[in-house]
VOLOFI-42793 format. One record per atom (N, C-alpha, C): residue number from 0; residue in one letter; x, y, z. Coordinates in Angstrom, 1 decimal. Atoms other than C-alpha are relative to their C-alpha. Layout:
! VOLOFI-42793
R  nr rest     c1     c2     c3
R NUM    A      X      Y      Z
...
! end
This chain:
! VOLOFI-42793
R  nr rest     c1     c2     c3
R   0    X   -0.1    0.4    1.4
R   0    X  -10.1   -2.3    4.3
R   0    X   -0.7   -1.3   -0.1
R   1    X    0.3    0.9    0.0
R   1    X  -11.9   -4.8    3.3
R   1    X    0.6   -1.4   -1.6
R   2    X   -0.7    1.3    0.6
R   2    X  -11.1   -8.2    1.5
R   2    X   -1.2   -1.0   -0.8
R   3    X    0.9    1.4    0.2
R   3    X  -13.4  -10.4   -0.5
R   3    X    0.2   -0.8   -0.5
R   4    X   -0.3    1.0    0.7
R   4    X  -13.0  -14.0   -1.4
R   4    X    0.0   -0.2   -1.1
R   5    X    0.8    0.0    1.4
R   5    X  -12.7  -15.4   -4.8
R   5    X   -0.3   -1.4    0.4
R   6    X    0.6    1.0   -0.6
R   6    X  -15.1  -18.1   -5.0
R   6    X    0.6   -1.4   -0.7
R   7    X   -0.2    1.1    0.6
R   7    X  -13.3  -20.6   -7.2
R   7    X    1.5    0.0    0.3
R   8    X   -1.3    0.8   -0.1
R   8    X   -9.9  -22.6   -7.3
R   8    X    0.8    0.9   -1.5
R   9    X   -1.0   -1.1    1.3
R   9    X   -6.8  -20.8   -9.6
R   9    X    0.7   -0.8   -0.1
R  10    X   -1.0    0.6    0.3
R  10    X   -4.0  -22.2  -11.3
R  10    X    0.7    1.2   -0.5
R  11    X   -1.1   -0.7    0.2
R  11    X   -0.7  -20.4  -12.3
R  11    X    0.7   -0.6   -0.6
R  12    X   -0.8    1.1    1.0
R  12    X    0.7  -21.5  -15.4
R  12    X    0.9    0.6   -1.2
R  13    X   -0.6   -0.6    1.3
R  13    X    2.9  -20.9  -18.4
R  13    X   -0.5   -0.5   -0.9
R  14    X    1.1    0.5    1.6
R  14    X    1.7  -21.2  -22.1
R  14    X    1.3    0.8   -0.9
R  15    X   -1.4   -0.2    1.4
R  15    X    3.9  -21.1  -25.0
R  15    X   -0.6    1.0   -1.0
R  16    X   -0.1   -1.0    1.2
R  16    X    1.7  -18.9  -27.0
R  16    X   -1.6    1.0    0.4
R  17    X    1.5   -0.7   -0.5
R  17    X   -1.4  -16.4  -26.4
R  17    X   -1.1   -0.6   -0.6
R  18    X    1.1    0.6    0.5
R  18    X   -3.3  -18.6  -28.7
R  18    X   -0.5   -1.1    0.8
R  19    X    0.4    1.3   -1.3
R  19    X   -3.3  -21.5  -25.8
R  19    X   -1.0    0.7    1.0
R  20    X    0.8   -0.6   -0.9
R  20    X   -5.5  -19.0  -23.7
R  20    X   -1.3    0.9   -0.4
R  21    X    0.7   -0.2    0.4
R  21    X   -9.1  -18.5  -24.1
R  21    X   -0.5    1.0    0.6
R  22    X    0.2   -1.5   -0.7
R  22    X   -9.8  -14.8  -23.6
R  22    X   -1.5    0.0   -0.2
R  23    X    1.5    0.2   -1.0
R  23    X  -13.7  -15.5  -23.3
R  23    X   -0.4   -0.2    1.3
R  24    X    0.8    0.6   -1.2
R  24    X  -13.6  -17.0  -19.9
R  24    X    0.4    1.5    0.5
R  25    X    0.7   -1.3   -0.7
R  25    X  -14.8  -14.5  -17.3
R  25    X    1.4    0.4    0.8
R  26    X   -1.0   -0.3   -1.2
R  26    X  -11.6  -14.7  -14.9
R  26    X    1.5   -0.4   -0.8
R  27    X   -1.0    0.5    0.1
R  27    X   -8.2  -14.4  -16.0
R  27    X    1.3    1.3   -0.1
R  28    X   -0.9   -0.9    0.0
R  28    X   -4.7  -12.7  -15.9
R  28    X    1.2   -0.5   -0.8
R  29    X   -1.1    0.7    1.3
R  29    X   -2.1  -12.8  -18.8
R  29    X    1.4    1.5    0.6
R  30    X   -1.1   -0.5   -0.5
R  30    X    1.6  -11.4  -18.1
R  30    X    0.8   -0.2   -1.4
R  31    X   -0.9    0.4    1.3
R  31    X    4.0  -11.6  -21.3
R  31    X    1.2    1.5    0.0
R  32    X   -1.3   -0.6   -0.3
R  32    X    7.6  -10.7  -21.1
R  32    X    0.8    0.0   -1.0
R  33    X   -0.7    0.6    1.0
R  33    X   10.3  -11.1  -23.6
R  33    X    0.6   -1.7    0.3
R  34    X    0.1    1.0   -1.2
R  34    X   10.9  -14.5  -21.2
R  34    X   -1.2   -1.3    0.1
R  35    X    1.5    0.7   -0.7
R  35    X    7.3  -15.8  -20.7
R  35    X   -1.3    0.4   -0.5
R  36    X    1.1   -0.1    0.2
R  36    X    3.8  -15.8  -21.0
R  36    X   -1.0   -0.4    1.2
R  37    X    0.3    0.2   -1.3
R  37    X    2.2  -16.2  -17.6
R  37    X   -1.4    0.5   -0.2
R  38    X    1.8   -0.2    0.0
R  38    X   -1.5  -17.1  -17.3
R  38    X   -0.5   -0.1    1.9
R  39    X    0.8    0.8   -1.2
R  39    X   -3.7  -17.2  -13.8
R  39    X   -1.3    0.2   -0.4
R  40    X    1.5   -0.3    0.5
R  40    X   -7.2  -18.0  -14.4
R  40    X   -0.4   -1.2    1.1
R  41    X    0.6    0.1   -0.5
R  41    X   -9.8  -20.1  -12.9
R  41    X    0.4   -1.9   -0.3
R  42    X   -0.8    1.6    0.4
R  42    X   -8.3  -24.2  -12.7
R  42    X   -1.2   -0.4   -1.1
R  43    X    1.0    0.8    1.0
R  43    X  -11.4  -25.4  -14.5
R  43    X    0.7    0.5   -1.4
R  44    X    0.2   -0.2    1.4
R  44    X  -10.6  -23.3  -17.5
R  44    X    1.6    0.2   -0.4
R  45    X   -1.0    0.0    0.0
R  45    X   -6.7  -23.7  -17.1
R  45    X    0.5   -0.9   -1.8
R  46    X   -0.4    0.7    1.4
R  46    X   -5.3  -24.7  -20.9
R  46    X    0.4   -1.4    0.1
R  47    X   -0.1    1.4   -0.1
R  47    X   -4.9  -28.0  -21.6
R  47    X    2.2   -0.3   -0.4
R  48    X   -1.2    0.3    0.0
R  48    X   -1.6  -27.8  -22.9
R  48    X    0.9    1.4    0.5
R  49    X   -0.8   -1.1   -1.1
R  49    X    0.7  -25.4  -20.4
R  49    X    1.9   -0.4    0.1
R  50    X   -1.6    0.3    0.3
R  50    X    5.1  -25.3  -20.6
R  50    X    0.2   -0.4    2.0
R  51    X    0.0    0.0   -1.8
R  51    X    4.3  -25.3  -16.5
R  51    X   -1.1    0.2    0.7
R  52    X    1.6   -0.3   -0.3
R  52    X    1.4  -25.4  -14.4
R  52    X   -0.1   -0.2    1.5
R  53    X   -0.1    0.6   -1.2
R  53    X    0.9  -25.4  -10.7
R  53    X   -1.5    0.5    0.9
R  54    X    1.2    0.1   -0.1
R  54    X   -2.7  -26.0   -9.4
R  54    X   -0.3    0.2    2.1
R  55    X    0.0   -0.2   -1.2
R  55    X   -4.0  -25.5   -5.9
R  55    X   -0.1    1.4    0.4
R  56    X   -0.4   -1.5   -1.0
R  56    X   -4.0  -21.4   -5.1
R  56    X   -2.1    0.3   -0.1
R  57    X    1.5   -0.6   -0.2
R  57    X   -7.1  -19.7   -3.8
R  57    X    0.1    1.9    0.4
R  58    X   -0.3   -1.9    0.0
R  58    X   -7.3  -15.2   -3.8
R  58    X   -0.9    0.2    0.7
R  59    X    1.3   -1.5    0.1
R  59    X   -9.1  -12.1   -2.7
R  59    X    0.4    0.8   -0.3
R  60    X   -0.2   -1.2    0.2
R  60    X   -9.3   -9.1   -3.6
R  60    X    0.1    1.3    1.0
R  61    X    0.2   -1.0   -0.8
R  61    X   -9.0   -5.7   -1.9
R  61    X   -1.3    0.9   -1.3
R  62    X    1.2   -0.4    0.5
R  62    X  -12.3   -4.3   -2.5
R  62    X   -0.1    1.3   -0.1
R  63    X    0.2   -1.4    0.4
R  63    X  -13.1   -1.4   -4.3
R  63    X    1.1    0.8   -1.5
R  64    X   -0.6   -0.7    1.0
R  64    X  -11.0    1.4   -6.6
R  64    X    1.1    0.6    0.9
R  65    X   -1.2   -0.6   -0.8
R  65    X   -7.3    1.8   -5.4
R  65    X    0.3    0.9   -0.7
R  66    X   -1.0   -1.5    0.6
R  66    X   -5.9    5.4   -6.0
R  66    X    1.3   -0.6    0.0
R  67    X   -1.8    0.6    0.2
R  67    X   -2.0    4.7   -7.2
R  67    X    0.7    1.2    1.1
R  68    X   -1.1   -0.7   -1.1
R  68    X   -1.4    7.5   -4.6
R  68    X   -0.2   -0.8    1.1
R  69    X    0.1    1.1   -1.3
R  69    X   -2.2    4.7   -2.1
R  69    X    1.2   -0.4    0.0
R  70    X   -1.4    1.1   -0.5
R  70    X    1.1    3.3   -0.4
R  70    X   -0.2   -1.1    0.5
R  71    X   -0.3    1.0   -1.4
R  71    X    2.0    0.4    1.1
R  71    X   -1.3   -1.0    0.3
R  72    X    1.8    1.0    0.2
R  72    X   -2.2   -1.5    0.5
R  72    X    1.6   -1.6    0.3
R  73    X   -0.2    1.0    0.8
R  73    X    0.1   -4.2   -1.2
R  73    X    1.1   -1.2    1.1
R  74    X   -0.8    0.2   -0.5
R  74    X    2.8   -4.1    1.3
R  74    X   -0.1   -0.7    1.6
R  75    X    0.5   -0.1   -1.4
R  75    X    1.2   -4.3    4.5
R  75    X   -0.7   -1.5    0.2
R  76    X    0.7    1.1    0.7
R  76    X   -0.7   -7.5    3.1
R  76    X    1.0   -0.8    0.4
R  77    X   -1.1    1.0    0.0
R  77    X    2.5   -9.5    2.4
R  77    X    0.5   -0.2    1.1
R  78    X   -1.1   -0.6   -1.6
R  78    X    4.4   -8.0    5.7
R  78    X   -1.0   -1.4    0.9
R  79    X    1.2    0.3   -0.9
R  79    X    1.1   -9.9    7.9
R  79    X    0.3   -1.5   -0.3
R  80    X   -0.1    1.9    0.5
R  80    X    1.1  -13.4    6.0
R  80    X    1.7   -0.6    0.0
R  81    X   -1.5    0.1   -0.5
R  81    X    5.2  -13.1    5.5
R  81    X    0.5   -0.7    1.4
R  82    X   -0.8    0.3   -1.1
R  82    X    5.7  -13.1    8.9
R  82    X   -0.5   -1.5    0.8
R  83    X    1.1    1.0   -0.4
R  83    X    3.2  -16.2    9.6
R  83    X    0.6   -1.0   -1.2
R  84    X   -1.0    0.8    0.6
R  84    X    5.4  -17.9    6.9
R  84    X   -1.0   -0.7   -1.0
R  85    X    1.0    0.5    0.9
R  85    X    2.2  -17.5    4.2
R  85    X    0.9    0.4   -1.6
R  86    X   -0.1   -0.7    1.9
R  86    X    3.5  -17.1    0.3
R  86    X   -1.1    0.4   -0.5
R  87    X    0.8   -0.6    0.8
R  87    X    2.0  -14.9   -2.0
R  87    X   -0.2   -0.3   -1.6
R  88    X   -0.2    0.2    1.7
R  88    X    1.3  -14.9   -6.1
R  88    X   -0.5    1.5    0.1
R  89    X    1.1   -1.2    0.1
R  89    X   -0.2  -11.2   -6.0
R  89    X    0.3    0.4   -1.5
R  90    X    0.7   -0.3    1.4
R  90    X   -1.8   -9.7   -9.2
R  90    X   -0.2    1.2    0.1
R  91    X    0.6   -1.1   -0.2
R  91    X   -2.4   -6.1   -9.6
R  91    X   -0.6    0.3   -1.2
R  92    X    0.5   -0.1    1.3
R  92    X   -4.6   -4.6  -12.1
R  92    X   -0.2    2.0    0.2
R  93    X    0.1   -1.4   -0.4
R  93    X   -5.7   -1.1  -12.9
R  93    X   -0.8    0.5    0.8
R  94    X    0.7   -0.4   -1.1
R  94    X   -8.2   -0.7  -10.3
R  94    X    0.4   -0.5    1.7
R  95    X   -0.6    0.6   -1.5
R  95    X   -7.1   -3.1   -7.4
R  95    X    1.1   -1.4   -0.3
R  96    X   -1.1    1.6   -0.6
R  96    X   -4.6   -6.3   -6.1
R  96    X   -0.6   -0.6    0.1
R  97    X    0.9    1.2   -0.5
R  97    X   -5.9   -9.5   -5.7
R  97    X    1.4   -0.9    0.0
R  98    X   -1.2    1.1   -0.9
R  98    X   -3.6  -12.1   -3.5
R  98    X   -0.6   -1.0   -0.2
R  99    X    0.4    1.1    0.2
R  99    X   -3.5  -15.3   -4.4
R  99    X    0.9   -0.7    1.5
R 100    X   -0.8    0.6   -0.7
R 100    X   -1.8  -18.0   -1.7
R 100    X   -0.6   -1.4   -0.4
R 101    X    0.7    0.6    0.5
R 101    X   -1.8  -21.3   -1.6
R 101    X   -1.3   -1.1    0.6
R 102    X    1.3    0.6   -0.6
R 102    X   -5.1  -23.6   -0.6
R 102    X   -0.1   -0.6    1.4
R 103    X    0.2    0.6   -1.7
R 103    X   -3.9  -25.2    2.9
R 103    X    0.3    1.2    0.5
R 104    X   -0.6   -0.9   -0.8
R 104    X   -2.6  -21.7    4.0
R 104    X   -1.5    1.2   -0.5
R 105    X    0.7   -1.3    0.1
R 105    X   -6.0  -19.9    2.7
R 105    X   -0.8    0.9    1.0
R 106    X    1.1   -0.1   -1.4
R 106    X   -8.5  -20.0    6.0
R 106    X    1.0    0.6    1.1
R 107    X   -1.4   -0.8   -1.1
R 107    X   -5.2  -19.1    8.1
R 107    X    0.4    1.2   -0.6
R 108    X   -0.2   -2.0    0.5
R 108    X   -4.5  -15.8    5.8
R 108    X   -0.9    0.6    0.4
R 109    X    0.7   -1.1   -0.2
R 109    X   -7.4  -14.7    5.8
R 109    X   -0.5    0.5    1.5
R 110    X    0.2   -0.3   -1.4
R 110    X   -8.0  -15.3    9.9
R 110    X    1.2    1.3    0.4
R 111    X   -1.0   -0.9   -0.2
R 111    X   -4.6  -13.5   10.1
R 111    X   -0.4    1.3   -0.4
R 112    X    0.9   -1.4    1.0
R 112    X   -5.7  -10.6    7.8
R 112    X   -1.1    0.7    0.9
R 113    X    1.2   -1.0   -0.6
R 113    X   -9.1  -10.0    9.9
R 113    X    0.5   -0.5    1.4
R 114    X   -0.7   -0.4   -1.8
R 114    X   -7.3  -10.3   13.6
R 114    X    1.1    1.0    0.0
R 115    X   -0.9   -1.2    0.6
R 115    X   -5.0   -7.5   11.8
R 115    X   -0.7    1.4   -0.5
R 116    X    0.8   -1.1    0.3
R 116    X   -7.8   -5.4   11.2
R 116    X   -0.9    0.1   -1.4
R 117    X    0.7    0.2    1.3
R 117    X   -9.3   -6.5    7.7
R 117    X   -1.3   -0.3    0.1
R 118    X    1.3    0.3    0.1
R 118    X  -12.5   -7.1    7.0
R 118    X   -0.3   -1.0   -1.3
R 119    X    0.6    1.1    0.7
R 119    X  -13.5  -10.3    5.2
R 119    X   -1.3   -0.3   -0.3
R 120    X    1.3    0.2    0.8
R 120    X  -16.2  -10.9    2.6
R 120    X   -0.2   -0.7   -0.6
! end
């Protein structure tokens, strides 16, 4: 399976309203609950005004088009870095996952990941 980097720096933040988040930029993931409103996008284009904000994560993706009859992609990921005592933020969308961690633990995931049989890109 392969893995490819994302090339830029993330942030993971809260925002008090969907109007604080500019749905033009190219990279972003919006969450809204009865609770919350949970952005991760790209630190540069992180809202200026955020209820919480925590800067520093770096992702990849699993490359390609995951079938939802796929088991266990998501699970086997966490299980690898988990036990190596990596945290995750993971993202899923309708085609694939993308794992975020954070920036001193990223070059050590992904070494982990491809001595576990991944393939990095």
């Amino acid at each position: 399976m392969e893995l490819k980097k994302l090339p830029y720096d993330l942030t993971v933040c809260k925002v008090k309203s969907e109007t604080d988040i500019d749905l033009n930029k190219e990279f972003y993931f919006v969450g809204k609950t009865d609770e919350e409103i949970s952005l991760v996008c790209k630190t540069c284009d992180a809202p200026q005004n955020t209820v919480a904000r925590e800067d520093g994560w770096k992702g990849f993706k699993i490359q390609g088009v995951l079938d939802f009859s796929l088991i266990g992609i998501l699970s086997k990921i966490s299980t690898i870095l988990a036990e190596n005592k990596i945290g995750i933020f993971a993202v899923s969308t309708y085609n694939t996952d993308y794992i975020l961690v954070k920036e001193k633990d990223f070059e050590r995931a992904l070494k982990l990941l491809s001595q576990n049989g991944y393939t990095v890109i």
